[in-house]
N, C-alpha and C positions, 0 to 999 in steps of 0.2 A: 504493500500500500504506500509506503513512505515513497519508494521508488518510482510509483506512478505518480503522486501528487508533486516529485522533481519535476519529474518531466511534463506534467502538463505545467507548472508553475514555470519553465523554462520557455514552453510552447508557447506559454501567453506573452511572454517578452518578446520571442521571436515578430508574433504578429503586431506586435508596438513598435517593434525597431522596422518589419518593414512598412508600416505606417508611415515613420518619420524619414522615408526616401520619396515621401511626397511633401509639397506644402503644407505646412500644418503650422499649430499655436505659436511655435518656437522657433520658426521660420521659415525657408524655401524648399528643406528639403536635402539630404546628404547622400547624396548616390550611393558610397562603398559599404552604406549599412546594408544593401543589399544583397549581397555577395557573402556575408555574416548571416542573414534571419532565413532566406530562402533553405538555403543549404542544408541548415539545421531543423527545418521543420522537414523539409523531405527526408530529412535522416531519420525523424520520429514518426512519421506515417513509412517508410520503412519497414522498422524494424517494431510496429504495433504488432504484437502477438493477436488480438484479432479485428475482426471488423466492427464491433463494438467499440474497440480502442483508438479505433482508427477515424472512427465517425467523431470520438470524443476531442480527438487530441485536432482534429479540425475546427471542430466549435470552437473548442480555448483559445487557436490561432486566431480564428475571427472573431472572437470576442475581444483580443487585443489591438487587431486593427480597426474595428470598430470603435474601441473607445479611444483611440491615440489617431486614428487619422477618421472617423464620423460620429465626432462630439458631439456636433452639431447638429443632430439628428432631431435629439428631443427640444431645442430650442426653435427647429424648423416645424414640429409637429403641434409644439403650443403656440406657435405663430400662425400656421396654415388653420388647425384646427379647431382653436383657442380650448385644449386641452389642460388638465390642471397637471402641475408639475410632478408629482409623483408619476403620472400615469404616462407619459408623455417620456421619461425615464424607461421607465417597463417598459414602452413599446419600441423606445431606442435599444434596450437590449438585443430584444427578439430581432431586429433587422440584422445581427450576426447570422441570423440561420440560412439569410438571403444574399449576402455577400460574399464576391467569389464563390459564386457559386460551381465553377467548375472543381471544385474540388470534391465536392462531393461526388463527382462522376471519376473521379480519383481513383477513388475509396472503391465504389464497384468495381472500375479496372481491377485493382488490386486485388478482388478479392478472387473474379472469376478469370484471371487475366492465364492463357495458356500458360504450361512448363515451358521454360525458354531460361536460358543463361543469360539473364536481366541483371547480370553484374557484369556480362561483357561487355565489349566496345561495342559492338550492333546493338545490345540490350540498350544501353545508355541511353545512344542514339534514338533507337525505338520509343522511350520512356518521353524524353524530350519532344516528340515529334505528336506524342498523344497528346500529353500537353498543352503542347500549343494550338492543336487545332480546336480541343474541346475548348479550351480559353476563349480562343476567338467566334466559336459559330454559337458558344450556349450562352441565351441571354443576359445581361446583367442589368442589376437597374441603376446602376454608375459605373459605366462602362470604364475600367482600366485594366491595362494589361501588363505584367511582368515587366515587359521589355520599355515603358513608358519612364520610369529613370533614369536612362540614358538621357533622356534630352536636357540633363546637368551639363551633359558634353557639346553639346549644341555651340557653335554650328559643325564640328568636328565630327558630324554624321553623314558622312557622302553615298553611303549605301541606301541611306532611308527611300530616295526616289526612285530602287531599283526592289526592296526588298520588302518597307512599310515598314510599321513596329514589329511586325509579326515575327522577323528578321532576326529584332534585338532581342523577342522573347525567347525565341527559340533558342538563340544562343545561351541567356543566362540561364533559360531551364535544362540543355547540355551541362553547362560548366557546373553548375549547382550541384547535379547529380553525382556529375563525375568528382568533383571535392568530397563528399563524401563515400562517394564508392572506393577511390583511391586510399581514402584512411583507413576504409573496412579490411580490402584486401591489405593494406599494407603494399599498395604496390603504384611505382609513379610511371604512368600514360605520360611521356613527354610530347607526343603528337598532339594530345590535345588543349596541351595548352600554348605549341607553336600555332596551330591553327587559332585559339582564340586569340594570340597578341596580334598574328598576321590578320585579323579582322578589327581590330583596336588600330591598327597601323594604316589599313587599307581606306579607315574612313577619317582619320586624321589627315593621311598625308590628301585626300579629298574632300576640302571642307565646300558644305553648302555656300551658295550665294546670297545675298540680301535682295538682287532683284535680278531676273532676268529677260528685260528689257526695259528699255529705254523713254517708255512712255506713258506717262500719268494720268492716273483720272483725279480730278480736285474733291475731295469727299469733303461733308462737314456730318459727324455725328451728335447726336442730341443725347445727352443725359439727363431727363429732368430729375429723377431724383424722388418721386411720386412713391410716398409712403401706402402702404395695402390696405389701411383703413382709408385713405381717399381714392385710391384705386376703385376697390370694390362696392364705395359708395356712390361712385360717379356711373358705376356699370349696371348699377341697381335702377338709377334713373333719376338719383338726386341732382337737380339741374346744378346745383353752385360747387358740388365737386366737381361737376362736368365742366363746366366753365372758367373752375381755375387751372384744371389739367390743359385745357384747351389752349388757355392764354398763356400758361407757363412753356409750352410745345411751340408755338405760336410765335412767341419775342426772344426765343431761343435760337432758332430757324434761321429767323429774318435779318440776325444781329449784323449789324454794320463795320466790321473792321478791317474791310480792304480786301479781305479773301471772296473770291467767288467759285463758289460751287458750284460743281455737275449734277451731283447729287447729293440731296439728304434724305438722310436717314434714322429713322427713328425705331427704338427696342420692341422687343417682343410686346404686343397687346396692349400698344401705348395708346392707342386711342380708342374709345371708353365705348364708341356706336358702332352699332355692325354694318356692314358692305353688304351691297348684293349683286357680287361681282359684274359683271360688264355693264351690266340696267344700272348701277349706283349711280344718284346724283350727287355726282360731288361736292361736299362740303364749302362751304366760301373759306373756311381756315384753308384748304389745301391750294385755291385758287388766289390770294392774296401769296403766301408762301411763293408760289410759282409767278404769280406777276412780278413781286418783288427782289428775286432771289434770282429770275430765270433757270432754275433747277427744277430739275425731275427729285418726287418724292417718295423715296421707298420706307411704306410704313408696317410697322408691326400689329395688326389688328383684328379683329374678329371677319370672318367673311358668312354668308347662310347660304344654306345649302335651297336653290333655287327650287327643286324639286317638294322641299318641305314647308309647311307656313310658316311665314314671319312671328307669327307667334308660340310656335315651337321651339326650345332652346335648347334641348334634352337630345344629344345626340345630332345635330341637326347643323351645327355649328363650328365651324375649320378656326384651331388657332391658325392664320395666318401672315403671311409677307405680301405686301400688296404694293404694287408698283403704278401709282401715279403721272402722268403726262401730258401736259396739254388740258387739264381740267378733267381727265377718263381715266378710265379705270384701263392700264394697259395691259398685264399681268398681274395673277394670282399664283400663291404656289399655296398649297394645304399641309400643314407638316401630316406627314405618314406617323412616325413613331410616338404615341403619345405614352404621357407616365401613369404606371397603373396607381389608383388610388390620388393620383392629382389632377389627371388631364382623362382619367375614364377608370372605370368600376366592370368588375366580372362578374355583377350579381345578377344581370339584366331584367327583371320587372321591378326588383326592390332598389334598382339606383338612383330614381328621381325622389323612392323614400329617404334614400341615404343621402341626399345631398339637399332638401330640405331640413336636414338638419344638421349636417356640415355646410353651409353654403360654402367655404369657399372649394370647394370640390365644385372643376366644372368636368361635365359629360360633353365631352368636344365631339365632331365626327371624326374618322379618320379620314385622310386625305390616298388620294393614290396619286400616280404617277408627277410627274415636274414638268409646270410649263415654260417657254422660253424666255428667260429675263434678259431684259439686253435695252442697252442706255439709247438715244439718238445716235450719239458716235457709237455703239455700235460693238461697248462694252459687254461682255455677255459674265456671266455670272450665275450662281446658284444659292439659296438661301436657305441653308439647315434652321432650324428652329430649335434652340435652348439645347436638349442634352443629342439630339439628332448627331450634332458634330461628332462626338465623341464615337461611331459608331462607322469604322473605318469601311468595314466592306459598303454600307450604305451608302456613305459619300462616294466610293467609287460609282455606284450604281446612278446619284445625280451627276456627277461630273461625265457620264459616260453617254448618259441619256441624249443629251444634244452635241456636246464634245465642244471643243474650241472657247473653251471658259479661261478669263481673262484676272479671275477673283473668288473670293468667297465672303458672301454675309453672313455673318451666324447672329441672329434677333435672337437676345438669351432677359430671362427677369429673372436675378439671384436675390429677389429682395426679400423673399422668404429666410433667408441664414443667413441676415442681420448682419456685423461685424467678424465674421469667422472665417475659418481657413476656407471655409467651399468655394466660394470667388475666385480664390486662388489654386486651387485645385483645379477647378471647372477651364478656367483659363490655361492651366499649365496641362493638361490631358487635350484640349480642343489645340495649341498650337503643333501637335502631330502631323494635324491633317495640314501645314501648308509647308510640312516639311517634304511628306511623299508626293505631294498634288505641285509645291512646287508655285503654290500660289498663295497671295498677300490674303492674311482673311482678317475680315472690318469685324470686328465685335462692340456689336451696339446693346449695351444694354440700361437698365432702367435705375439702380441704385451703384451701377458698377460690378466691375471694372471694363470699363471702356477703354478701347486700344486698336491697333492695328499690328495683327503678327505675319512679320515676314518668313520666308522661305527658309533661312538661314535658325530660325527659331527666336530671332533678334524682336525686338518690341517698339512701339514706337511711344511718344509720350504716352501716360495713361490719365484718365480722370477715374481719382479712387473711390471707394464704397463711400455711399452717403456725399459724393459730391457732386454738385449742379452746375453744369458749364456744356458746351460746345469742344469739338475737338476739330479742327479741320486742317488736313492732309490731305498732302498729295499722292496717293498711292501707287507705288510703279507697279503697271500692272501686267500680270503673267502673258507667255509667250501664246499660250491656247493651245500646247499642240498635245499636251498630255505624257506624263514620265511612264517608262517603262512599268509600273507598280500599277501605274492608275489603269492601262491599258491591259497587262498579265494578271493583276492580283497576285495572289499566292503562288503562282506555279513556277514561277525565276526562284523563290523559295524552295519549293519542289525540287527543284532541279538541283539548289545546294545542298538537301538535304540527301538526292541521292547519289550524289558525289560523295559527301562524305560516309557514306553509306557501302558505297563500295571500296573506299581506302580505308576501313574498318575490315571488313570482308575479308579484303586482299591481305591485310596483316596477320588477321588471326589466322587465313589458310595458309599461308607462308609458315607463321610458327607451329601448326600442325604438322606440315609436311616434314619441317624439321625435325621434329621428333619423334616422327612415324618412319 
């Protein structure tokens, strides 16, 4: 007993230490803690005597990165929900059971996983390659992966627009293994660790670019800064929330200081009245903005689904990106991915009960496919919505859809988790995507942090949490033609994976024959 309470007491560390390889309370986040907690927890799910032990010592792990990197859980759950603090605590707990959740497909591997010499060089490999794909294809409801600490080394990542995160995952979940396999047997694989420096080297000696080309769109981002109690009271129908949302958006926009914009843009669901897409009359805020500015206005906002009545709200309803022009409705995009229990409920007759008395739970529709956004010049572009970014194959799947994308907006509202690490987290996870894509992504949002992340992983000024201002940039914007990554996905992955797969092979049949 004492033995097991070590090690789970050790397992819970692990999953705090790899917490703090992200941005959290204490700051940005320390890459080599990595390389330390991984390691070690796959040494205890290991060497778990059974599946029981093995489901446990998973828990404890995320129970530790739960509480050291989503503190912020139960502060977002009494804010979302206005839940009492006790309970809102408990129910932060219980979100361990939903995090990383590939691990729990882990744990079944392990238990039914065929006989096979899973301490050799093939096994290793094999072990890592499961990994990472379960990582990648099973869903999470804060998308991060393994290999997303590396971007401490940014821009010293030249592989990423060939291989994605998926890349660096798979690497760290190789090396990880292999550190502990090597201590088990007592025995040192020098190959594998020439191959992981020659991968540290290969994307060193190749660092990402800041832009790759030469020409600007003039953006101005809008932060108003619009607290959830005005928010939700202006969406209710209260006209004097509505009106100072209005006018705070409004003389934000418009502001006079010598920059002129192509376009502005405004955060997730920043304006309080729904559209109804191409028939919407447009507002006179949108048509003053555009008289005064001479810009196109990409806004973050409700759209209704034309098919259903205006006074249905229940399912019926697209968070959406809505692109403005000329006083019309030019484009719509509907975010696809919505969050379960924020942005939609799996009870289906009992959720318009459950959100009468949660209001702020909304039942959105879901959206499908991406329509084409693209500026007068001719800027083209795609607009994930809030946690969308974070959701790598998906973005391939917009970026792929029309092709010749020049940019990324991500419309995100983090005003739910207040002053806390998720801001920063949310921001350091989403600047991935314009590392493999290769393209500038505007993140516009509503309490912060508002920014532009370039290709290189580099940042541009930011306005921080709780702050109310305008950002406007010139964004150099992408070449349009698409990185090997966005175009292959996974399978230039594949393909190193069976390369090294076969100079495994060839080694161990080499020292076979020797011997034999």
């Amino acid at each position: 007993m004492k033995s097991l309470l070590l090690s789970l007491g050790l397992t819970l560390g692990a999953g705090g230490l790899y917490a703090f390889c992200y941005p959290n309370f204490l700051g940005g986040g320390w890459f080599p803690l990595l390389f330390l907690a991984l390691p070690f927890f796959l040494w205890r799910l290991e060497v778990a005597p059974t599946f029981k032990s093995t489901l446990l010592h998973i828990l404890i792990f995320n129970l530790g990165l739960n509480l050291i990197g989503y503190y912020w859980i139960p502060h977002t759950l009494r804010e979302f929900g206005q839940l009492p603090y006790l309970i809102s605590v408990i129910l932060g707990v219980f979100f361990s059971l939903i995090l990383q959740p590939h691990w729990w497909l882990y744990a079944i591997w392990k238990k039914y996983r065929p006989e096979f010499s899973w301490y050799s060089q093939k096994g290793t490999l094999l072990s890592a390659l499961i990994m990472t794909l379960s990582e990648r294809y099973f869903p999470q409801q804060f998308p991060s992966y393994v290999g997303s600490p590396w971007l401490h080394l940014a821009p010293y990542l030249g592989l990423t627009p060939v291989f994605g995160v998926v890349g660096f995952s798979f690497m760290t979940y190789w090396v990880s293994i292999e550190t502990y396999t090597q201590l088990a047997l007592k025995k040192f694989r020098p190959y594998v660790w020439i191959i992981f420096v020659s991968f540290v080297l290969i994307n060193s000696l190749n660092p990402l670019q800041e832009k790759y080309s030469d020409k600007n769109l003039p953006v101005r981002i809008v932060q108003a800064n619009i607290g959830n109690f005005l928010k939700i009271q202006s969406e209710h129908g209260d006209q004097n929330s509505y009106d100072s949302i209005r006018l705070k958006y409004e003389q934000l926009s418009i502001s006079d200081n010598g920059f002129v914009p192509k376009l502005i843009i405004w955060p997730e669901t920043a304006h309080p009245n729904t559209f109804f897409g191409h028939d919407t009359v447009v507002e006179d805020t949108f048509k003053i903005i555009e008289e005064k500015t001479k810009a196109e206005l990409l806004i973050g906002g409700y759209d209704q689904d034309p098919t259903k009545s205006p006074m249905d709200f229940i399912e019926s309803v697209f968070n959406s990106s809505i692109l403005i022009s000329n006083g019309k409705i030019k484009s719509a995009y509907h975010k696809n991915i919505l969050i379960p229990f924020g942005e939609t409920l799996p009870f289906g007759p009992l959720n318009s009960k459950i959100v009468s008395i949660v209001p702020a739970i909304s039942l959105f529709a879901r959206g499908e496919g991406t329509p084409l956004m693209e500026t007068k010049d001719k800027v083209r572009f795609v607009t994930p919505i809030c946690y969308e970014i974070l959701e790598s194959n998906y973005m391939r799947g917009l970026l792929n859809q029309w092709g010749g994308n020049h940019l990324i907006v991500n419309h995100t509202n983090d005003s739910w988790y207040g002053k806390t690490a998720e801001p920063y987290q949310h921001l350091f996870l989403s600047s991935w995507r314009a590392l493999e894509f290769k393209l500038p992504i505007i993140r516009s949002t509503n309490t912060g942090i508002t920014s532009v992340i370039y290709p290189d992983g580099s940042e541009s000024k930011r306005l921080n949490i709780h702050e109310e201002g305008i950002l406007d940039i010139n964004v150099p914007i992408g070449e349009g033609t698409g990185t090997p990554y966005q175009q292959y996905g996974i399978l230039l992955f594949l393909v190193l994976f069976t390369i090294l797969f076969l100079i495994a092979w060839l080694k161990e049949r080499t020292i076979w024959i020797k011997k034999n």
